[in-house]
C-alpha positions as a LaTeX table, in Angstrom:
\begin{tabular}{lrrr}
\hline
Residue & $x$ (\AA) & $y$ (\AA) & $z$ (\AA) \\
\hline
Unk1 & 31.69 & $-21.56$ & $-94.91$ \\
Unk2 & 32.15 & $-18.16$ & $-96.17$ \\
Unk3 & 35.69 & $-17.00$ & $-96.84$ \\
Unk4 & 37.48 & $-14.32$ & $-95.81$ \\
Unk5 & 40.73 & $-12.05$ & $-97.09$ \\
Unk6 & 44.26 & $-13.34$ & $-96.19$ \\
Unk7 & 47.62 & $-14.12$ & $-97.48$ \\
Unk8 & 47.56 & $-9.93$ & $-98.44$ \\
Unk9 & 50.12 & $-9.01$ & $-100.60$ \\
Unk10 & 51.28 & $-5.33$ & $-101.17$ \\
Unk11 & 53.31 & $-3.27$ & $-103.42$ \\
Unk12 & 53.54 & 0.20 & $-103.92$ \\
Unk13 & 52.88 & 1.50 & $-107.55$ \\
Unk14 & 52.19 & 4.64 & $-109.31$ \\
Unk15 & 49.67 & 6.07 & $-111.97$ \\
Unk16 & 50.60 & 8.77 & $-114.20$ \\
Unk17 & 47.90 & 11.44 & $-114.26$ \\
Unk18 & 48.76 & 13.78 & $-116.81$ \\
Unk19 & 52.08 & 15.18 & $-115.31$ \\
Unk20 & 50.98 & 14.40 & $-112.31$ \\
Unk21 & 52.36 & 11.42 & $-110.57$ \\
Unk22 & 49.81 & 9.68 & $-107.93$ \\
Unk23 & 51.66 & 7.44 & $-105.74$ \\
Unk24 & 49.49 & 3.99 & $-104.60$ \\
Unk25 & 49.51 & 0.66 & $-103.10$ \\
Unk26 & 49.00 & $-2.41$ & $-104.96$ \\
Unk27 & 46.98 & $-5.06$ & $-103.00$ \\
Unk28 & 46.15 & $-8.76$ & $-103.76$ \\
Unk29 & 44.71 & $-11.48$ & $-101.58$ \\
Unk30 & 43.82 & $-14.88$ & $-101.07$ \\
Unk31 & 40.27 & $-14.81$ & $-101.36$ \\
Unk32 & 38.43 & $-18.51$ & $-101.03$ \\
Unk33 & 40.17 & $-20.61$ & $-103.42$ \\
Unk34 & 41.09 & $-17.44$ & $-105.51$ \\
Unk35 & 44.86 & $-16.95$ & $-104.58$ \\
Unk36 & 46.79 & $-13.59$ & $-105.45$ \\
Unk37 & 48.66 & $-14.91$ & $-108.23$ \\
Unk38 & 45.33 & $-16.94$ & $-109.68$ \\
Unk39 & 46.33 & $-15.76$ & $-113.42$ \\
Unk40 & 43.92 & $-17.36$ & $-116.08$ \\
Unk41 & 43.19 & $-20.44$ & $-114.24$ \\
Unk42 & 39.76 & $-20.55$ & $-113.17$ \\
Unk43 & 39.52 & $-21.36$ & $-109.62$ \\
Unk44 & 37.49 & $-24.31$ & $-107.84$ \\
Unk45 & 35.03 & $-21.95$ & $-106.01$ \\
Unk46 & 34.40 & $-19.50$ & $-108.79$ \\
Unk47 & 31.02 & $-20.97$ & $-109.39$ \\
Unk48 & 30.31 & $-18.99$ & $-112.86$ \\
Unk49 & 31.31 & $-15.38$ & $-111.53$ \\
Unk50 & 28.82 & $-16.21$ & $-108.32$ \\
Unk51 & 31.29 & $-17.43$ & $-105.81$ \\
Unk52 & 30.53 & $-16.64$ & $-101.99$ \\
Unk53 & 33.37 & $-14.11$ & $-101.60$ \\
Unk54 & 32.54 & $-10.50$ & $-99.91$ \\
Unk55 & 31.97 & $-7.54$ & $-101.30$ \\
Unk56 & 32.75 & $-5.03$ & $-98.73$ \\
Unk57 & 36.34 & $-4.32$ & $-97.21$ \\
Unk58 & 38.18 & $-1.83$ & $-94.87$ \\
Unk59 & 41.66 & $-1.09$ & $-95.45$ \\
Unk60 & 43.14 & 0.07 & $-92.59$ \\
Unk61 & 46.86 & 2.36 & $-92.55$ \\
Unk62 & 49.38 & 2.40 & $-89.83$ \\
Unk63 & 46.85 & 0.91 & $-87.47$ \\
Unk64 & 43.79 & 2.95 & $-88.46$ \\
Unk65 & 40.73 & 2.71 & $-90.92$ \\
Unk66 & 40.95 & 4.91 & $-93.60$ \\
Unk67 & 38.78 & 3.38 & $-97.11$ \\
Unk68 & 36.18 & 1.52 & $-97.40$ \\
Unk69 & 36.37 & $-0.77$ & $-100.43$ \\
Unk70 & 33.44 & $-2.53$ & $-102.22$ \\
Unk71 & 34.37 & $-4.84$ & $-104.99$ \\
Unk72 & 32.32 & $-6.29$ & $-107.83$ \\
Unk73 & 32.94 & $-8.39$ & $-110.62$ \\
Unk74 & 32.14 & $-9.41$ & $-114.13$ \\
Unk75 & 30.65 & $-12.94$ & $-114.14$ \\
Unk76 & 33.14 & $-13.57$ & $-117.47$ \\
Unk77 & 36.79 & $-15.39$ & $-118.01$ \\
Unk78 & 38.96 & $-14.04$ & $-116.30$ \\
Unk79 & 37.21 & $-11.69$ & $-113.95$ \\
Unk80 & 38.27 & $-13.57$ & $-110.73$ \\
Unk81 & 41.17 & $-11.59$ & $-111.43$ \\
Unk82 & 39.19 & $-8.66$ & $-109.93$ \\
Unk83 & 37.90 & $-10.08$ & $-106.90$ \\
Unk84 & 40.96 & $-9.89$ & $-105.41$ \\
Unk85 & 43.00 & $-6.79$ & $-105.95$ \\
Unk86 & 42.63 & $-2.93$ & $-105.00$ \\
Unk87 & 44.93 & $-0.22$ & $-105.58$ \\
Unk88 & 45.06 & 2.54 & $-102.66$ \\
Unk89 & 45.72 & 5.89 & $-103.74$ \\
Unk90 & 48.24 & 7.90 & $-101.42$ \\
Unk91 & 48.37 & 11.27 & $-103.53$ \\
Unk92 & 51.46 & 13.03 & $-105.02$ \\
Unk93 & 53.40 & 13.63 & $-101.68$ \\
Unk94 & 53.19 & 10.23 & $-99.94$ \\
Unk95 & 54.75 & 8.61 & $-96.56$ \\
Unk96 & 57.85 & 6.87 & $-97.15$ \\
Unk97 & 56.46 & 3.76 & $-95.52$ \\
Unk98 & 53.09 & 2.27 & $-94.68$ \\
Unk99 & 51.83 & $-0.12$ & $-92.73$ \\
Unk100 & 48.59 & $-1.87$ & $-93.84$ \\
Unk101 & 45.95 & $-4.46$ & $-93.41$ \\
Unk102 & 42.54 & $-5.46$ & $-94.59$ \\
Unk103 & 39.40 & $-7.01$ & $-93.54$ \\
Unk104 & 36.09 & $-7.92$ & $-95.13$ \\
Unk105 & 32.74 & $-8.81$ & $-93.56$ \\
Unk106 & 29.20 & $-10.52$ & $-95.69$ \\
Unk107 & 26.04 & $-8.70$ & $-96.43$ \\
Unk108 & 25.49 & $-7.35$ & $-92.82$ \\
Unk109 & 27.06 & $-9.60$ & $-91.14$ \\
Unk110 & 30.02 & $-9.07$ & $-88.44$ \\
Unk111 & 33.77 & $-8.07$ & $-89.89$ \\
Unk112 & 35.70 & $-10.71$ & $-90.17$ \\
Unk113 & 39.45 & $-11.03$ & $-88.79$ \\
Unk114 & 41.78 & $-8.57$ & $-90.46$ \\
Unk115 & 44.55 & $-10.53$ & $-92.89$ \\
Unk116 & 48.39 & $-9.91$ & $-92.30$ \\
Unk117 & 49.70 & $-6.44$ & $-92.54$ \\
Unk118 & 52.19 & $-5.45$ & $-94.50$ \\
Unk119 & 54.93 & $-3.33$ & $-94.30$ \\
Unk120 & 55.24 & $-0.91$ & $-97.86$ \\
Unk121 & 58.42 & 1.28 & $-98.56$ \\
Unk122 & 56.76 & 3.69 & $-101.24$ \\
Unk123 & 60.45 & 4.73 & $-102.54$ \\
Unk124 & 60.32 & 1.10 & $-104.31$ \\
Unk125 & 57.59 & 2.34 & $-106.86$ \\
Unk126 & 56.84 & 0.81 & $-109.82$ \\
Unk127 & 54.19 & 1.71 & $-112.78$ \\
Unk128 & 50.89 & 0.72 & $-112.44$ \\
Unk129 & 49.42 & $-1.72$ & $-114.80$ \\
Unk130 & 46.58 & $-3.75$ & $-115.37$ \\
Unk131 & 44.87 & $-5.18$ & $-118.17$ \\
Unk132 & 40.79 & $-5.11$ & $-118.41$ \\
Unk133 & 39.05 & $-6.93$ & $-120.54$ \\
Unk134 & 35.48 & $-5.66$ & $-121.81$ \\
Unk135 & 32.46 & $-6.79$ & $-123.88$ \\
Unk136 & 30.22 & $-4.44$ & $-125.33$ \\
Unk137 & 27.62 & $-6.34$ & $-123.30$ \\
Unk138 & 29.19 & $-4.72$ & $-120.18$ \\
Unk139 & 28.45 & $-0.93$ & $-121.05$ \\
Unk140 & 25.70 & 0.68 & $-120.16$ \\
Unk141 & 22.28 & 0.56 & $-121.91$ \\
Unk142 & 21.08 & 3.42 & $-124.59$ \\
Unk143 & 17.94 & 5.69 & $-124.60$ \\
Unk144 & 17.83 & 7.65 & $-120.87$ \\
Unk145 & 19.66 & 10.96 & $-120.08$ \\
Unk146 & 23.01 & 11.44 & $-119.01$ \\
Unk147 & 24.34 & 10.40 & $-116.36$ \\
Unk148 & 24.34 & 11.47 & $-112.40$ \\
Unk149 & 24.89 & 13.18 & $-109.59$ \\
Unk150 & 25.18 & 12.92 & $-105.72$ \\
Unk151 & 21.30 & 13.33 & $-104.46$ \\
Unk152 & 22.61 & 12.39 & $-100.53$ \\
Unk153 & 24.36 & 14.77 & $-99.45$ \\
Unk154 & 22.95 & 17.13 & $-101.79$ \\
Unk155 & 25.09 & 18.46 & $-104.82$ \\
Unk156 & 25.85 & 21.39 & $-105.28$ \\
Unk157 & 24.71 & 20.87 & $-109.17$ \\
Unk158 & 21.53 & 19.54 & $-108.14$ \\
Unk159 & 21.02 & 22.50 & $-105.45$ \\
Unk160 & 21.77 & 25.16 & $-107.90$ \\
Unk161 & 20.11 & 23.71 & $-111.01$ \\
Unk162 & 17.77 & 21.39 & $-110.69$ \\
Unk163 & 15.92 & 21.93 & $-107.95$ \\
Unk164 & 16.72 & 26.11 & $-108.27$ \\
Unk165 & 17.61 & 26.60 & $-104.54$ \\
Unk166 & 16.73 & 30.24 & $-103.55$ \\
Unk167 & 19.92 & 30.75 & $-101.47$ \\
Unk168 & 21.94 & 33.53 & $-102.48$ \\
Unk169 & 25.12 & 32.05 & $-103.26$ \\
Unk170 & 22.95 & 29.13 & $-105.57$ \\
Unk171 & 21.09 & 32.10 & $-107.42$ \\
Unk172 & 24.48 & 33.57 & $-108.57$ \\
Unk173 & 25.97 & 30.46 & $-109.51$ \\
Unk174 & 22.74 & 29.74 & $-112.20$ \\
Unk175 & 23.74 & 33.19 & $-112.94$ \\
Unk176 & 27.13 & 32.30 & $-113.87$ \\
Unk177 & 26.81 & 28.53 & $-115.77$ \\
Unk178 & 26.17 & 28.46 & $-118.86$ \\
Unk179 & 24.76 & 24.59 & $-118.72$ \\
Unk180 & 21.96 & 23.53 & $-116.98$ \\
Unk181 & 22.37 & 19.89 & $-117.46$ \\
Unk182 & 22.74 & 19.00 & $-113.98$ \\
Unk183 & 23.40 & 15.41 & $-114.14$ \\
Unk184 & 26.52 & 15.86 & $-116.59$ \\
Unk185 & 28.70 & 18.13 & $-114.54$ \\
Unk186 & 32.08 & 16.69 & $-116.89$ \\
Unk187 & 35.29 & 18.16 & $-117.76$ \\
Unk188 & 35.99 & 19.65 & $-121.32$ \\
Unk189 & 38.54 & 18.56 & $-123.35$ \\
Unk190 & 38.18 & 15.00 & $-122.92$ \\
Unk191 & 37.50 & 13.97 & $-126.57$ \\
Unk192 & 41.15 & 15.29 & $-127.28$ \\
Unk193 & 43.24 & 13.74 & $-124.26$ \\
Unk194 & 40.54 & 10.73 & $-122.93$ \\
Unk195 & 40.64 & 10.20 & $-119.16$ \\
Unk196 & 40.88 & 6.46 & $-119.72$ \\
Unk197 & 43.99 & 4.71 & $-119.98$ \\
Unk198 & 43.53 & 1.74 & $-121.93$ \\
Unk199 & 47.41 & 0.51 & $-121.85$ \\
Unk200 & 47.60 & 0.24 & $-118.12$ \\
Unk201 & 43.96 & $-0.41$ & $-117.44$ \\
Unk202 & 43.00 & 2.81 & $-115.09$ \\
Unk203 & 41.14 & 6.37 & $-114.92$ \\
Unk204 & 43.25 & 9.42 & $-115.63$ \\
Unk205 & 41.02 & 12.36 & $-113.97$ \\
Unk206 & 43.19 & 14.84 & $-111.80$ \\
Unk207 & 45.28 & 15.91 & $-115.50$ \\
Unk208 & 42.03 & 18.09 & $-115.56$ \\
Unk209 & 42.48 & 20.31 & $-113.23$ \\
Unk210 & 44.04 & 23.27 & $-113.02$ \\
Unk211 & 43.34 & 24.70 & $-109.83$ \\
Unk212 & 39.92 & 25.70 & $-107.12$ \\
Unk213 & 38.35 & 24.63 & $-110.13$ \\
Unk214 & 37.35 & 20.92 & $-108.60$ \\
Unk215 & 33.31 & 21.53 & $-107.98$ \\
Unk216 & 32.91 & 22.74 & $-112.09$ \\
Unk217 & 35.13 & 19.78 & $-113.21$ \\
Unk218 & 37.14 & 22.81 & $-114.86$ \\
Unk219 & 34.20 & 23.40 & $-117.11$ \\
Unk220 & 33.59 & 27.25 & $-117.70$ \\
Unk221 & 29.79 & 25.66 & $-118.46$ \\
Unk222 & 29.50 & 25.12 & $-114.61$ \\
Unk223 & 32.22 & 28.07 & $-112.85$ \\
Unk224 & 28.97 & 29.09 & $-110.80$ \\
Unk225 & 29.85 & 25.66 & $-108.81$ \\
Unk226 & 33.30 & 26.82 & $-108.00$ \\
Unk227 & 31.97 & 29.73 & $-105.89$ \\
Unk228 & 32.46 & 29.74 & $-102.16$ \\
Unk229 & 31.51 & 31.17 & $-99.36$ \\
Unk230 & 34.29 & 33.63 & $-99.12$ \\
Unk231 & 33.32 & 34.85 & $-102.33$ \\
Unk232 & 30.56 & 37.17 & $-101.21$ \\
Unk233 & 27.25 & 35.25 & $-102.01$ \\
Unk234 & 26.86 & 33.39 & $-98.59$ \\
Unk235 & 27.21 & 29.61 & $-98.14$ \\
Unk236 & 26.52 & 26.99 & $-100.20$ \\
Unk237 & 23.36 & 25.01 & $-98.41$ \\
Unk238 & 24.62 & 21.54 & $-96.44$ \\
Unk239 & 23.41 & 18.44 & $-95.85$ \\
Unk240 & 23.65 & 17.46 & $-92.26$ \\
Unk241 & 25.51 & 13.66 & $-91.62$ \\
Unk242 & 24.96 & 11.97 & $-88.75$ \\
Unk243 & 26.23 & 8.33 & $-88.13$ \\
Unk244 & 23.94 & 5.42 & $-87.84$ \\
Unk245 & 25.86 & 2.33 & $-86.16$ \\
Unk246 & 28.75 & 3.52 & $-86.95$ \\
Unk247 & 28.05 & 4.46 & $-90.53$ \\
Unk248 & 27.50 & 7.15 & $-93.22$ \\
Unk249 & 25.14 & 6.55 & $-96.26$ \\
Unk250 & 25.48 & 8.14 & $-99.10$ \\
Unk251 & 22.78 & 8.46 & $-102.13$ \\
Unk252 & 23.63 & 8.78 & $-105.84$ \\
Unk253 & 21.06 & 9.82 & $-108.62$ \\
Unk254 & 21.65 & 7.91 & $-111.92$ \\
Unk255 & 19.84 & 9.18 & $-115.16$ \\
Unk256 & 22.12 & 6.37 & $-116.66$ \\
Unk257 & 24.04 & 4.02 & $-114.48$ \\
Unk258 & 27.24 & 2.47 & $-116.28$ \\
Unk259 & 28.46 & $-0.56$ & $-114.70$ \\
Unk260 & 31.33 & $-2.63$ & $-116.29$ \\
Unk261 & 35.00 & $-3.22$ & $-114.91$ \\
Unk262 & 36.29 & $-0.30$ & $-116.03$ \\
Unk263 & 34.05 & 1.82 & $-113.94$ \\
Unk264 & 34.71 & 3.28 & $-110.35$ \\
Unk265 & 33.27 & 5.23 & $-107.86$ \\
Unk266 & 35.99 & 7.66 & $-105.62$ \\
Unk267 & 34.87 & 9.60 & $-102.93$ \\
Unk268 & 36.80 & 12.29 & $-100.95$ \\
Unk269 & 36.61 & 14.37 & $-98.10$ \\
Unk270 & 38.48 & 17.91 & $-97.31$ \\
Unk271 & 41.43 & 17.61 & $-94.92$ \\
Unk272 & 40.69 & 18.57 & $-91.34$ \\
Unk273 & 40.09 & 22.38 & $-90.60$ \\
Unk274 & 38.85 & 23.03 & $-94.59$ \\
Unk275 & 37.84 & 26.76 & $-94.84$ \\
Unk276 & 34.19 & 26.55 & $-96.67$ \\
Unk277 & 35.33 & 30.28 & $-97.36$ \\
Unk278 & 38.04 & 28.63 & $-99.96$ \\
Unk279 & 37.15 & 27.33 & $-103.18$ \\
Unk280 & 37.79 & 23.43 & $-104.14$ \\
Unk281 & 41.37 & 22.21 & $-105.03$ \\
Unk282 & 42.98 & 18.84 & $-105.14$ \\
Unk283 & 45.06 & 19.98 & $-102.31$ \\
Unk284 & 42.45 & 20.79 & $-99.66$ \\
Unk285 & 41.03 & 17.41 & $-100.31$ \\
Unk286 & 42.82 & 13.96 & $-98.34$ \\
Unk287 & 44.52 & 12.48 & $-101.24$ \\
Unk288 & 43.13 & 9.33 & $-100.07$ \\
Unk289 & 39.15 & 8.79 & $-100.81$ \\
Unk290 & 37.39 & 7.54 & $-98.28$ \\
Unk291 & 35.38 & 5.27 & $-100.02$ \\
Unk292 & 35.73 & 3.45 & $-103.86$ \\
Unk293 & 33.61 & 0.79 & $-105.81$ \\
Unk294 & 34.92 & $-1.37$ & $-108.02$ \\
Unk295 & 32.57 & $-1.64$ & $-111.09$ \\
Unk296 & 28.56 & $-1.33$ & $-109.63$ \\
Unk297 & 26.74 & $-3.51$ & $-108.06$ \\
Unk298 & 23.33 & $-2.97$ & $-108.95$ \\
Unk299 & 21.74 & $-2.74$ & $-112.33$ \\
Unk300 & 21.92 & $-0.35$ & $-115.34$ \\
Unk301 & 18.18 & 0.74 & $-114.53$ \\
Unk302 & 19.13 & 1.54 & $-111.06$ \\
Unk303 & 18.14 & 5.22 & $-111.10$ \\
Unk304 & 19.27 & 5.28 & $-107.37$ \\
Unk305 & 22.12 & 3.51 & $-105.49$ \\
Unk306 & 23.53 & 4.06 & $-101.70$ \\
Unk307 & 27.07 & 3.83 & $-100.64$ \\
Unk308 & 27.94 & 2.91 & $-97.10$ \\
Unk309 & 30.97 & 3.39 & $-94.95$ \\
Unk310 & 32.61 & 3.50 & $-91.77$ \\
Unk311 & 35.32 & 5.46 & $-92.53$ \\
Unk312 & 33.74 & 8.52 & $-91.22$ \\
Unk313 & 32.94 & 7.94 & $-87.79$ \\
Unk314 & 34.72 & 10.58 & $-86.49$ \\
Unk315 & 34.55 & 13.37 & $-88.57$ \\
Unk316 & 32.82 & 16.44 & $-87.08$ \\
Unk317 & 31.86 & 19.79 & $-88.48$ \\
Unk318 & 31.83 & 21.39 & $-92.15$ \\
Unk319 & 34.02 & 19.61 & $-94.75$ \\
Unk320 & 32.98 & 19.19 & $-98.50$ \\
Unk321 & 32.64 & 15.64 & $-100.28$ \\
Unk322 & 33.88 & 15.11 & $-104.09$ \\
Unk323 & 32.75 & 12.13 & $-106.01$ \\
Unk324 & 33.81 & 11.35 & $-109.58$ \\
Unk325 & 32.19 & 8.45 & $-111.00$ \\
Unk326 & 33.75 & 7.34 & $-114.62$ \\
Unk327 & 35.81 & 4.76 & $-116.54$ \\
Unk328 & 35.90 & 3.60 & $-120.20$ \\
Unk329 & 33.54 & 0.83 & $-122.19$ \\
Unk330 & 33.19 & 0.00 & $-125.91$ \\
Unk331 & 30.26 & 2.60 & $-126.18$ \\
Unk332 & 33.21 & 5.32 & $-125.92$ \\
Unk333 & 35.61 & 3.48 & $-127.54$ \\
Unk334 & 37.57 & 3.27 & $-124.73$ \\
Unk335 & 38.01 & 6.91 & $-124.49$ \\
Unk336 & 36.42 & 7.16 & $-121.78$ \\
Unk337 & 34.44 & 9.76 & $-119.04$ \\
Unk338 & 33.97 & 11.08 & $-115.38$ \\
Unk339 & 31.55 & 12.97 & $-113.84$ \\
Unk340 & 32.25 & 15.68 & $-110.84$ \\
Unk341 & 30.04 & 15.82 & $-107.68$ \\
Unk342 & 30.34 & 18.15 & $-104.93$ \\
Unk343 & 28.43 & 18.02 & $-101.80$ \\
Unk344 & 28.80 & 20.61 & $-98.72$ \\
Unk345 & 28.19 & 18.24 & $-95.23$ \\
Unk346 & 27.99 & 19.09 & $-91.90$ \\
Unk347 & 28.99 & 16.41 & $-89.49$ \\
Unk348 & 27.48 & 15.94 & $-85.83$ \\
\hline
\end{tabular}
């Protein structure tokens, strides 16, 4: 019988970004024969790192969906650990309480029943932190280029350099960038103050930005990405989204796909009523992503992966997507990177 998630558990917890404080939720769960407070001891049903658990989740917030979550896992002691937990980012400026719930369904198979929900009071918060083991068999293989970018819905980085889109606003922004390494759209500055925390096990990205600066990664290399359409040039090109059953899917171009537990994928949408006139900050964006994946699920020769979710069912009209990809492996000596995509979408 396959299992399903109960017995949730949630706290609310914070990561320090820089000086920026992101408020979260903690979640564990009963998972199988994994319980939430597992710790080192192997369960019965782990089945070396191939247990029947799920992969994908919904977490749903005061009574509505709001992130899809897909979870992987190393096969390696103690990695049940991960099969288990999520942390839900609510931004700098959070609710003071939330309610929330989860739910998992198999391969394509139905959604199962939605655990207990839990009531969170986010003025309880506590630091985040998690340790991670790694192996240097986890990072990602040598010898291909670096590293990706979002090829569905089209990137603006892709649009504007690689495949040299003739629209007006594209043109100028090859004008502007001084890089044309499309697939490595990263922030500067991260050799001095690495985006991976090793101590309490989590990505430290948002300390890099300074303001509209979100679609460059704050890289002068790449401003010509920062330009929008109030800026003179026209629009930035769009992808169009439409929903099939009740879902969005999402392609991503690797030129070298890491995988490891240290690695996520966060995706974000613009609030409601986004401007495409205004340039990209954190604070036009829902400080929630829509969407994260817990360490890859495919291989590192995948040169192409897709991303489903249903947490987008009813968005309509122009918004903006921002992925950033990145975590921290031995082959960086746990510095760490993250790579910046930015996608213009039109939903119907």
């Amino acid at each position: 019988m396959q299992p399903y998630p109960e017995d949730l558990r949630a706290d609310a917890t914070y990561r320090d970004d820089g000086e920026i404080k992101l408020e979260g939720i903690s979640l564990t769960w009963q998972i199988g024969q994994n319980a939430p407070d597992q710790g080192e001891t192997q369960p019965p049903d782990w089945n070396n790192g191939r247990p029947a658990y799920p992969h994908h989740y919904e977490v749903w917030l005061d009574g509505r969906p709001t992130q899809t979550v897909d979870v992987y896992w190393a096969t390696w002691y103690p990695h049940w650990q991960a099969a288990n937990r999520h942390w839900v980012c609510l931004g700098e400026t959070p609710a003071g309480q939330y309610r929330v719930k989860i739910r998992a369904r198999h391969a394509d198979g139905p959604w199962g029943p939605f655990t207990n929900e839990v009531t969170v009071d986010t003025s309880t918060s506590q630091p985040y932190k998690q340790f991670i083991p790694q192996r240097a068999a986890e990072s990602a293989e040598g010898g291909r280029e670096r590293h990706g970018s979002l090829e569905f819905p089209v990137s603006r980085a892709i649009r504007a350099i690689r495949d040299e889109d003739d629209a007006r606003i594209c043109q100028e922004a090859r004008r502007l960038n001084t890089s044309t390494t499309w697939q490595e759209v990263v922030p500067p500055g991260t050799v001095a103050d690495p985006p991976w925390n090793e101590e309490r096990g989590y990505l430290e990205y948002r300390k890099f930005f300074q303001g509209a600066d979100v679609a460059s990664a704050a890289n002068p290399a790449f401003k010509g990405l920062d330009l929008a359409g109030g800026d003179g040039h026209g629009d930035w090109p769009i992808s169009t989204l439409e929903a099939v059953d009740g879902r969005h899917t999402f392609t991503y171009n690797y030129r070298q796909n890491h995988m490891g537990p240290k690695w996520t994928h966060q995706w974000f949408i613009t609030k409601e009523g986004w401007d495409p006139a205004r340039r990209i900050s954190w604070d036009v964006l829902e400080p929630t992503p829509f969407m994260v994946e817990h360490h890859g699920g495919g291989t590192h020769g995948d040169q192409e992966l897709q991303y489903t979710t249903e947490a987008l069912v009813n968005r309509r009209g122009r918004h903006a997507i921002v992925n950033i990809w990145g975590g921290g492996d031995a082959g960086h000596d746990f510095a760490g990177e993250f790579f910046v995509s930015v996608a213009d979408v039109d939903f119907r």
